[in-house]
C-alpha positions in Angstrom: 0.0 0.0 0.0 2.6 2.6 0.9 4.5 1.8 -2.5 1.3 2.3 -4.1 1.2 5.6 -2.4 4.9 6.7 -3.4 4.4 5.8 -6.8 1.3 7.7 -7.0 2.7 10.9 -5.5 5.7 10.7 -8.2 3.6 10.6 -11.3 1.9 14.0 -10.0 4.8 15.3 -9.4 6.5 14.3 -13.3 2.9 15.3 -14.1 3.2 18.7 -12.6 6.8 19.3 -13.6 5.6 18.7 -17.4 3.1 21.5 -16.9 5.6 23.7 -15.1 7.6 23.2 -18.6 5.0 23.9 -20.7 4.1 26.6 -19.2 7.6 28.4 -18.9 7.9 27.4 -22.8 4.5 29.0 -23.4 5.1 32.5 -21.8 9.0 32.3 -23.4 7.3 32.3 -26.7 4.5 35.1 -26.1 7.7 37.5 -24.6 9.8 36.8 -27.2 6.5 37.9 -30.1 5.7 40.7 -27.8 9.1 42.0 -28.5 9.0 41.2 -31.7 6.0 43.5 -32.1 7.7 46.3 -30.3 11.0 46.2 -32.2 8.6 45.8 -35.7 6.7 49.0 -34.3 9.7 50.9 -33.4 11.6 50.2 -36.7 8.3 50.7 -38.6 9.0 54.7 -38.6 12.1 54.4 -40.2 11.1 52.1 -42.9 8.6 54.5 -44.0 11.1 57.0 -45.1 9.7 60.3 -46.9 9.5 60.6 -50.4 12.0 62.8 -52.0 10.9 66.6 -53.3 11.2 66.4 -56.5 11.8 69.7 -58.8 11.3 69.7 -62.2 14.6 71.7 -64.4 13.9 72.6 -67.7 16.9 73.3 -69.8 18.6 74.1 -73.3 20.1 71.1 -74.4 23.6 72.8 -74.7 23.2 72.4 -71.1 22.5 68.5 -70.7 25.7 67.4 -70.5 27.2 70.0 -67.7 24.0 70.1 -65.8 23.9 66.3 -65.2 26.8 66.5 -63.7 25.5 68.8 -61.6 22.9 67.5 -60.3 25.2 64.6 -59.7 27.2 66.3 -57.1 24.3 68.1 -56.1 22.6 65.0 -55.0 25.7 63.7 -53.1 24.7 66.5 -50.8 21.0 66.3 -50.6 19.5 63.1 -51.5 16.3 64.6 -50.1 16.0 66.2 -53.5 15.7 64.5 -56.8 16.2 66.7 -59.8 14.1 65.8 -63.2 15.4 67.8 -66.4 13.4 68.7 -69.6 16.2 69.2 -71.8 15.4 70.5 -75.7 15.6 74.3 -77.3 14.5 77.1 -75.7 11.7 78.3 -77.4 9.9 74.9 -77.3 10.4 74.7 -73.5 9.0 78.3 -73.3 5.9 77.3 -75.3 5.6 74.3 -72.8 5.9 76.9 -69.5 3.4 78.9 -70.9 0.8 76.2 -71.9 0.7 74.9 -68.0 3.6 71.8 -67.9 4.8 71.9 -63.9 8.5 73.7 -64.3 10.2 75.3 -61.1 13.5 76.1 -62.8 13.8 77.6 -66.3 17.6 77.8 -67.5 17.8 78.9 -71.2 20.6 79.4 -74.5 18.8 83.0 -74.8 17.7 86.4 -73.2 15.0 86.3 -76.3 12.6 83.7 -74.2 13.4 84.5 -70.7 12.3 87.7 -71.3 9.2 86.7 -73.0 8.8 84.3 -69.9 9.1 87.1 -67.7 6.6 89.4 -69.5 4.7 87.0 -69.3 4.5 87.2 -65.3 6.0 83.4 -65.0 9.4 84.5 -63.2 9.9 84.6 -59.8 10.4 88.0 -58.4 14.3 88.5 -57.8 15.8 85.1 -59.1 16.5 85.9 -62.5 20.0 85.7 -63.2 23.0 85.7 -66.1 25.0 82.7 -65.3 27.3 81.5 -68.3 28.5 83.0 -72.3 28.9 80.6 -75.2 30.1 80.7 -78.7 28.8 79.6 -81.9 31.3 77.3 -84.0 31.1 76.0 -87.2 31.6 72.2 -87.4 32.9 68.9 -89.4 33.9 65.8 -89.4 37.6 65.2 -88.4 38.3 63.5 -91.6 35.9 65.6 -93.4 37.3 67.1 -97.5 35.1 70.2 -96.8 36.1 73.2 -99.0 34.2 75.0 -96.2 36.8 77.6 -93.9 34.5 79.2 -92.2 31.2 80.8 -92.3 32.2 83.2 -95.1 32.4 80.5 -97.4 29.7 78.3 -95.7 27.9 78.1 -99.7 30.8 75.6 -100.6 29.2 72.9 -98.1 27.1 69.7 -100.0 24.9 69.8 -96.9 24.6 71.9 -93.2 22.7 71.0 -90.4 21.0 74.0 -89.2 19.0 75.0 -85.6 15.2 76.6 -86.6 15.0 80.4 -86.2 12.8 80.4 -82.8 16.3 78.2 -81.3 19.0 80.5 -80.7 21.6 78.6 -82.0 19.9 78.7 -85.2 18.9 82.5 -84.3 22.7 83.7 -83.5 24.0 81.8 -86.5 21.3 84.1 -88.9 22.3 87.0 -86.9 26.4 85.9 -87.7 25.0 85.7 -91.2 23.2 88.9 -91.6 26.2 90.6 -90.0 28.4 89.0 -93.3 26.1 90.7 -95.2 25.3 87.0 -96.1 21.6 87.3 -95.1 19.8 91.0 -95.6 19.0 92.9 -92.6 15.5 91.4 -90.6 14.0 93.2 -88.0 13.8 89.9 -86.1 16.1 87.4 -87.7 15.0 84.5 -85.9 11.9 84.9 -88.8 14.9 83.7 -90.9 13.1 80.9 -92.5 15.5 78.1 -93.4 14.6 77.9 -97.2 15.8 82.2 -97.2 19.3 80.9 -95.8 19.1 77.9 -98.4 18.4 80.4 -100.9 20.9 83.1 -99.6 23.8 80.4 -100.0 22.6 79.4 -103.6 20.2 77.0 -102.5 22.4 74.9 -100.4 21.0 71.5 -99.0 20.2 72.2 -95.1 18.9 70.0 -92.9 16.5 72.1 -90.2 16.9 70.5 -86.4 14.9 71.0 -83.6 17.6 71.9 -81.2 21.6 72.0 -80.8 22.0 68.5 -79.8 20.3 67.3 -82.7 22.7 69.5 -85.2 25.6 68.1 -83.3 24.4 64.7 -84.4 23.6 65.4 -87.6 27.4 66.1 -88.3 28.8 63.4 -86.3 27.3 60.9 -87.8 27.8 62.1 -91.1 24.5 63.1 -92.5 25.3 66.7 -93.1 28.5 68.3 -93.9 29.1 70.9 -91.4 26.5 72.2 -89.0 26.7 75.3 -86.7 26.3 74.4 -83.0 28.4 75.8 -79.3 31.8 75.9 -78.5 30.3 73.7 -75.2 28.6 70.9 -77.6 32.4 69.7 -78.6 33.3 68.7 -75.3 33.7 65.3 -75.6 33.5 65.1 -79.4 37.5 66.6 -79.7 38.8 63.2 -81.5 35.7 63.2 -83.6 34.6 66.5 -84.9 37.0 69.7 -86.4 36.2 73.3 -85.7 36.1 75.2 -88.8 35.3 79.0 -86.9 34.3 79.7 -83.6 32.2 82.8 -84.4 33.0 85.9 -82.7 30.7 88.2 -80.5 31.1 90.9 -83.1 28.9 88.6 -85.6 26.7 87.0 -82.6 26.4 89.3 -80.2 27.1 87.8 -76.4 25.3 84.3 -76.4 24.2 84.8 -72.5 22.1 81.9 -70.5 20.0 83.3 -68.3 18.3 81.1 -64.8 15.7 81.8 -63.0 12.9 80.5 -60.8 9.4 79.7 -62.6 6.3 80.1 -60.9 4.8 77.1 -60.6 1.3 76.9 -59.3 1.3 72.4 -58.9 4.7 72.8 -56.4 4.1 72.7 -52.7 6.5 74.7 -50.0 9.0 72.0 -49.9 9.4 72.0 -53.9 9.6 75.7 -53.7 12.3 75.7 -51.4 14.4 72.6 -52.8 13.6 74.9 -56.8 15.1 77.8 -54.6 18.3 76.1 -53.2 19.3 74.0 -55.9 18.9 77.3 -58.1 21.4 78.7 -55.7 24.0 76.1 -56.4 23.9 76.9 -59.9 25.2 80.2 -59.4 27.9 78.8 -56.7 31.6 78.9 -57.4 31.6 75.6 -57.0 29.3 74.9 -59.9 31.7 77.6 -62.2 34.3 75.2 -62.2 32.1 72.8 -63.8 30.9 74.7 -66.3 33.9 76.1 -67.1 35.5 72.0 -67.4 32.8 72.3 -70.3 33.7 74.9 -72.5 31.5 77.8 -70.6 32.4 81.1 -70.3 31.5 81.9 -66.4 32.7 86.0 -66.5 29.3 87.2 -67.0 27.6 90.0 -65.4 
């Protein structure tokens, strides 16, 4: 009877040991998801990280090259700010601003539609500025034949690759002309068309482009003879294209780009501010010595 008793006593004690276990496993495991949920709520904040403001540049495409880099080192800096260009000529980035596409900087080739821009009432009060001088050059193939010198002589080409009038490469070019008593006198020689300079150059073959970057192209790979473009467009092109002229200021006139800060009615305050600061940095020292790695002219009032 007693062993009876002892052996009884031992199962409820394995019995209650067991449970004891359980138990102790049980409430390990509930701490150990409670703390789980805690650390998941405390890291939670920082996985839901703020978008970036994001500011929308439009820009001549001269500028495409120099202003990527830019924003490149720009973005070391402030990865809170992500920087979207619209790169093409300046009067078709104009006609965009002024039909309602969201732009909160404006950096053009020419005064011509920056001050249209401001007439207009689209430019932010005080932000305007000058901030780099280019030249016009007239360009071929490094192998080219071309019997073409220069400007002077620019009827001997088989082909050119010319800029439209209402894009100021094309515009300084007819002004270069006029000025060689190549072209008569306009009143606005941007209304230039391009079968007048065909004409004017005993109806030359010229291949009208819709900005500078596209005239570059057209000579580089050969389509067209010689085409007029920057000084800034041969940077990185020097084993592959030959400068015939670089045109002076006498026959261009200064070819200015002029910033500024656009008005834009979709941006919120941080957009505004990020437009206002990156703007800013354009006109830094430190962004001088980029452009002036790219064949800009930075001594500009």
């Amino acid at each position: 009877m007693k062993r009876r008793m002892a052996a009884f006593i031992l199962v409820c004690c394995i019995a209650m040991g067991m449970a004891g276990c359980g138990s102790k496993e049980s409430q390990e495991k509930r701490e150990q998801e409670d703390a789980g949920s805690r650390k998941e709520a405390v890291q939670e904040p920082e996985a839901q990280k703020e978008e970036p403001e994001e500011i929308q540049v439009f820009i001549a495409a001269s500028l495409n090259t120099v202003m990527t880099e830019l924003a490149e080192k720009y973005h070391e800096v402030h990865p809170e700010v992500k920087i979207v260009y619209n790169a093409d000529s300046s009067g078709k980035l104009l006609t965009q601003i002024e039909e309602g596409y969201a732009c909160d900087i404006f950096f053009s080739a020419a005064q011509k539609q920056m001050d249209q821009l401001e007439q207009d009432g689209f430019v932010l009060e005080g932000t305007r500025h000058n901030v780099v001088n280019n030249q016009v050059v007239l360009l071929t193939l490094k192998d080219s034949e071309t019997k073409v010198t220069g400007l002077e002589n620019l009827q001997e080409a088989e082909s050119i690759a010319l800029a439209g009038g209402s894009v100021p490469v094309g515009k300084y070019t007819r002004q270069a002309l006029v000025n060689l008593e190549i072209l008569p006198q306009a009143e606005d020689v941007s209304e230039i068309t391009t079968r007048k300079v065909s004409e004017a150059l005993g109806n030359v073959e010229i291949s009208e482009q819709d900005n500078v970057s596209k005239v570059l192209t057209a000579v580089t790979e050969g389509a067209c003879e010689v085409g007029t473009t920057y000084y800034s467009d041969t940077y990185g092109y020097e084993d592959k294209v030959k400068v015939l002229e670089i045109v002076s200021y006498d026959l261009t006139g200064d070819v200015i780009y002029p910033i500024c800060q656009v008005k834009n009615q979709e941006a919120d305050e941080g957009q505004v501010k990020a437009a206002g600061e990156f703007l800013d940095y354009v006109l830094s020292d430190e962004a001088k010595e980029v452009f002036e790695s790219y064949y800009f002219d930075t001594n500009v009032e």
